[in-house]
VEXFI-36404 format. One record per residue: residue number from 1; y negated, x, z of N, C-alpha, C in turn. Coordinates in pm, whole numbers, always signed. Example, Ala and Ser with C-alpha at 12.3 -4.5 7.8 and 13.67 -1.06 7.14 Angstrom:
2
pos nnorth neast nup canorth caeast caup cnorth ceast cup
1 +569 +1319 +780 +450 +1230 +780 +330 +1320 +780 $
2 +225 +1285 +708 +106 +1367 +714 -3 +1290 +787 $
! end
This chain:
109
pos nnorth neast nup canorth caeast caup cnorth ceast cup
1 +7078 -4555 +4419 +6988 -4481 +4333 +7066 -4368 +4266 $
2 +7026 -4341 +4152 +7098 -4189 +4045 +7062 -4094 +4106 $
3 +7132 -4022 +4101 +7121 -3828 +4111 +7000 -3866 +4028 $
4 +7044 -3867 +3886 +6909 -3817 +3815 +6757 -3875 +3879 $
5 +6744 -4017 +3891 +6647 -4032 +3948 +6585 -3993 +4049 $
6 +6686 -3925 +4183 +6632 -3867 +4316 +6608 -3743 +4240 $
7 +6711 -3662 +4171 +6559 -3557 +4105 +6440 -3566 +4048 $
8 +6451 -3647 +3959 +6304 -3674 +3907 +6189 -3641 +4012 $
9 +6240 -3784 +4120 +6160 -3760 +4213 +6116 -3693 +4285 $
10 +6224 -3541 +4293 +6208 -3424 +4394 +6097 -3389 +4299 $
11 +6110 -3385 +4176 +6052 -3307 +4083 +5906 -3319 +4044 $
12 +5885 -3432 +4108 +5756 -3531 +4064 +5648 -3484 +4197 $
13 +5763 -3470 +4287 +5679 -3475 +4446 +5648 -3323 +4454 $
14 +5738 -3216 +4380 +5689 -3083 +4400 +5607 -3033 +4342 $
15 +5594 -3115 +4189 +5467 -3068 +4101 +5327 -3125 +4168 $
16 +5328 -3240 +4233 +5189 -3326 +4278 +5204 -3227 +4403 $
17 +5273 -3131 +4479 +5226 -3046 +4562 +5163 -2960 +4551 $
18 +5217 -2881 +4457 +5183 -2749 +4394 +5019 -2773 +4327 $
19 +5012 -2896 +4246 +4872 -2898 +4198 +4788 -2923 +4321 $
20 +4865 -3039 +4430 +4779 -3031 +4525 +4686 -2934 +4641 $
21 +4808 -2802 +4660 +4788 -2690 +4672 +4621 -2581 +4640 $
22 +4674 -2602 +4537 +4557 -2550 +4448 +4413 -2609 +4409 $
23 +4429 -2756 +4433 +4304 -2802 +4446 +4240 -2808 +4515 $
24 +4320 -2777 +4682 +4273 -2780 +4812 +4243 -2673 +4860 $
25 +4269 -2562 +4779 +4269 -2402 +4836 +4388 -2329 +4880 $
26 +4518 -2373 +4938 +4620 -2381 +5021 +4690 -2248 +4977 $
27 +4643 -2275 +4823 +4716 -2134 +4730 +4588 -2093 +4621 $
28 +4587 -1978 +4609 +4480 -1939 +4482 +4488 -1987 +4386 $
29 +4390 -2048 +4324 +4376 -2133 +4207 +4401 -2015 +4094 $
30 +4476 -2082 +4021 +4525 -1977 +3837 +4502 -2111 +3760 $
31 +4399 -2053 +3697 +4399 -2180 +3592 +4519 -2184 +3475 $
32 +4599 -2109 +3463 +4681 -2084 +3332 +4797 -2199 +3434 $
33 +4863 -2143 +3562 +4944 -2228 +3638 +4896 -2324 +3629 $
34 +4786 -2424 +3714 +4760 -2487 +3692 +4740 -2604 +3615 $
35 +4719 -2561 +3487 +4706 -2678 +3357 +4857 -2629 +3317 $
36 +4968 -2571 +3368 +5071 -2631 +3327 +5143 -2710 +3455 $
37 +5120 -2697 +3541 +5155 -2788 +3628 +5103 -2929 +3638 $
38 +4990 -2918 +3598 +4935 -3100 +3547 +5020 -3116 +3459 $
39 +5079 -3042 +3351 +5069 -3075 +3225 +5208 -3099 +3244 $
40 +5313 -3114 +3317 +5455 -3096 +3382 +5416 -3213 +3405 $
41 +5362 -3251 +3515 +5297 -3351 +3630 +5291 -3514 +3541 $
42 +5218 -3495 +3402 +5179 -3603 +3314 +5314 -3626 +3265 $
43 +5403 -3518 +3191 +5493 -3534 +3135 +5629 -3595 +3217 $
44 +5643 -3590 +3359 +5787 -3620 +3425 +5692 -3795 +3522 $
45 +5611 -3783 +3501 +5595 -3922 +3541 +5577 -4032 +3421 $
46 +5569 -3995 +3292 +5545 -4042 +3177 +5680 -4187 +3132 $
47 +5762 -4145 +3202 +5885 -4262 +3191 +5916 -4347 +3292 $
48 +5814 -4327 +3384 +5815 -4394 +3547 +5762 -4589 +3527 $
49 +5772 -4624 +3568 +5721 -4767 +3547 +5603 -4760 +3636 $
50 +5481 -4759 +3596 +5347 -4792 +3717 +5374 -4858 +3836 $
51 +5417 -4951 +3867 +5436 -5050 +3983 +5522 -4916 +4089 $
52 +5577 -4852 +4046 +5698 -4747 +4134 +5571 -4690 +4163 $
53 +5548 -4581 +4079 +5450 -4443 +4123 +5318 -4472 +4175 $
54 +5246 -4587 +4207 +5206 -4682 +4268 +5253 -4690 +4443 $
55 +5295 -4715 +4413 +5444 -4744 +4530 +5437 -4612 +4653 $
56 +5505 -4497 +4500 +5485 -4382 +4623 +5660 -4406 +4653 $
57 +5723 -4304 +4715 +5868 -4293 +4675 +5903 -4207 +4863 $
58 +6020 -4172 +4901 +6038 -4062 +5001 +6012 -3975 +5006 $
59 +6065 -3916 +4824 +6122 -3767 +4879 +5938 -3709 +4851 $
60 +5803 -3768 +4837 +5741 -3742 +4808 +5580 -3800 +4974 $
61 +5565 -3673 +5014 +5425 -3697 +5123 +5382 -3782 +5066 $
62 +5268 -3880 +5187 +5194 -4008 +5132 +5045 -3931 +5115 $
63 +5063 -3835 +5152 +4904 -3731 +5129 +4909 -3675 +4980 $
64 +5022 -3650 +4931 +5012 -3625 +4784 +5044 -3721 +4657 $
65 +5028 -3886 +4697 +4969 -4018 +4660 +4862 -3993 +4580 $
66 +4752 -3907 +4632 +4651 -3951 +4533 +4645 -3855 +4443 $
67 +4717 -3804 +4421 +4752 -3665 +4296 +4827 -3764 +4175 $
68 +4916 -3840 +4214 +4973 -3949 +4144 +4896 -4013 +4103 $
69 +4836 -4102 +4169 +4738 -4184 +4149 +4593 -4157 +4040 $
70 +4565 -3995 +4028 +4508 -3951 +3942 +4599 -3930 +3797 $
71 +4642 -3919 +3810 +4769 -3894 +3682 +4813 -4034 +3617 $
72 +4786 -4128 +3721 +4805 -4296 +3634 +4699 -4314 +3592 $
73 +4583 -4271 +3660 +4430 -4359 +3611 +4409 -4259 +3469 $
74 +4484 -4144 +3466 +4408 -4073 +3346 +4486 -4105 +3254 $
75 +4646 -4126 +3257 +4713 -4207 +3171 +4681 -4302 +3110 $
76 +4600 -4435 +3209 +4562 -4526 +3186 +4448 -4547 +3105 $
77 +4328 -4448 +3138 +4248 -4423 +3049 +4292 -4402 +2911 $
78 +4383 -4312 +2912 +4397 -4261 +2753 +4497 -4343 +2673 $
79 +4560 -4453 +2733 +4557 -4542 +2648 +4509 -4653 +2624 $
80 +4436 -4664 +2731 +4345 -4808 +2732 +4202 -4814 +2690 $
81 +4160 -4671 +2695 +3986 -4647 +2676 +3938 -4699 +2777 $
82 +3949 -4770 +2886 +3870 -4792 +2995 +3898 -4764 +3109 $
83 +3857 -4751 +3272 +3905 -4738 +3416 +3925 -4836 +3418 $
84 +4045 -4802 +3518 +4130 -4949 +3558 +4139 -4910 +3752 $
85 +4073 -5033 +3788 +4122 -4989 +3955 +3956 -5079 +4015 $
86 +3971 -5099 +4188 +3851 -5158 +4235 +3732 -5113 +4166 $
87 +3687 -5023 +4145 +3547 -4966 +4100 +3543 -4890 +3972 $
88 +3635 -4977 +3880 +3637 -4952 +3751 +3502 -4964 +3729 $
89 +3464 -5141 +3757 +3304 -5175 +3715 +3205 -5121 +3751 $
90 +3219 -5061 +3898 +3086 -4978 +3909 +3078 -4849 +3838 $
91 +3181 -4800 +3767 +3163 -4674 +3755 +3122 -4678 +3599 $
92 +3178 -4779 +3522 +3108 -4838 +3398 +2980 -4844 +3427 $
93 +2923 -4914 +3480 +2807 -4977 +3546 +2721 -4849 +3501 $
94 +2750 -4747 +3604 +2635 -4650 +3613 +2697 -4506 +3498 $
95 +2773 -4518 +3390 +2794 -4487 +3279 +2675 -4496 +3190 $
96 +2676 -4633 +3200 +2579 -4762 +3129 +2445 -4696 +3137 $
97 +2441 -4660 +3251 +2283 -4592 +3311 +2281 -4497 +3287 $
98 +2316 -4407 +3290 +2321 -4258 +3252 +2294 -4245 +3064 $
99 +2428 -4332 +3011 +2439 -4325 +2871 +2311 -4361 +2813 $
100 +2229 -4470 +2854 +2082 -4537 +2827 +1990 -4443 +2842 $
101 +2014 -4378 +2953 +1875 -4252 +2999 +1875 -4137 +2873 $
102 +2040 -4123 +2839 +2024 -4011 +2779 +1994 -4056 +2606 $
103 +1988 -4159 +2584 +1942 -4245 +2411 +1802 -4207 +2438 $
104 +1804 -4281 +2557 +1628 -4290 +2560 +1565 -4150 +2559 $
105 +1624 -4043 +2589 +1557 -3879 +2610 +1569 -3865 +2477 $
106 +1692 -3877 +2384 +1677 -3829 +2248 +1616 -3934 +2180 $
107 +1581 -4054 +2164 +1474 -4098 +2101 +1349 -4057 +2078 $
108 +1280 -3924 +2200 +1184 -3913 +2284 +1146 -3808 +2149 $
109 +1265 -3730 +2124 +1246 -3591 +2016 +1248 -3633 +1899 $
! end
């Protein structure tokens, strides 16, 4: 494996901490930190191949997996327009329901 790539990876695993941190309480939430640490987070996994970051790597906890794992599905969203994953369909599903309730309320006016 590259130098460069085992950094990446240090780099990948310290930002999905740090946000993880903060979502969990661990450290005081700063929203200004914060949305640049996602915004780090989107950008250094952005050249990764899915099947890897998926995967999950060493130099990176298997508890801060689903910090990754949020960062592919929102990727994935924004270029696909849809959820991708087991309960893509249910979550369409009750989209579906919600989106209908709320036609049907403004039809109402």
């Amino acid at each position: 494996m590259s130098s460069h790539l085992a950094s990446k990876r240090l780099y990948i695993a310290d930002l999905a901490r740090r946000q993880s941190e903060m979502e969990t309480g661990r450290v005081p939430m700063d929203a200004r930190a914060y949305r640049v640490v996602a915004k780090r987070l989107r950008e250094a996994v952005a050249g990764f191949p899915e099947p890897a970051l998926y995967a999950g790597f060493a130099e990176m906890r298997s508890s801060l997996q689903p910090v990754l794992e949020e960062v592919l599905e929102t990727r994935y969203f924004d270029h696909h327009g849809r959820l991708h994953g087991p309960l893509a369909s249910v979550c369409r599903a009750d989209a579906n329901v919600v989106l209908a309730a709320m036609m049907r309320g403004a039809a109402r006016r």
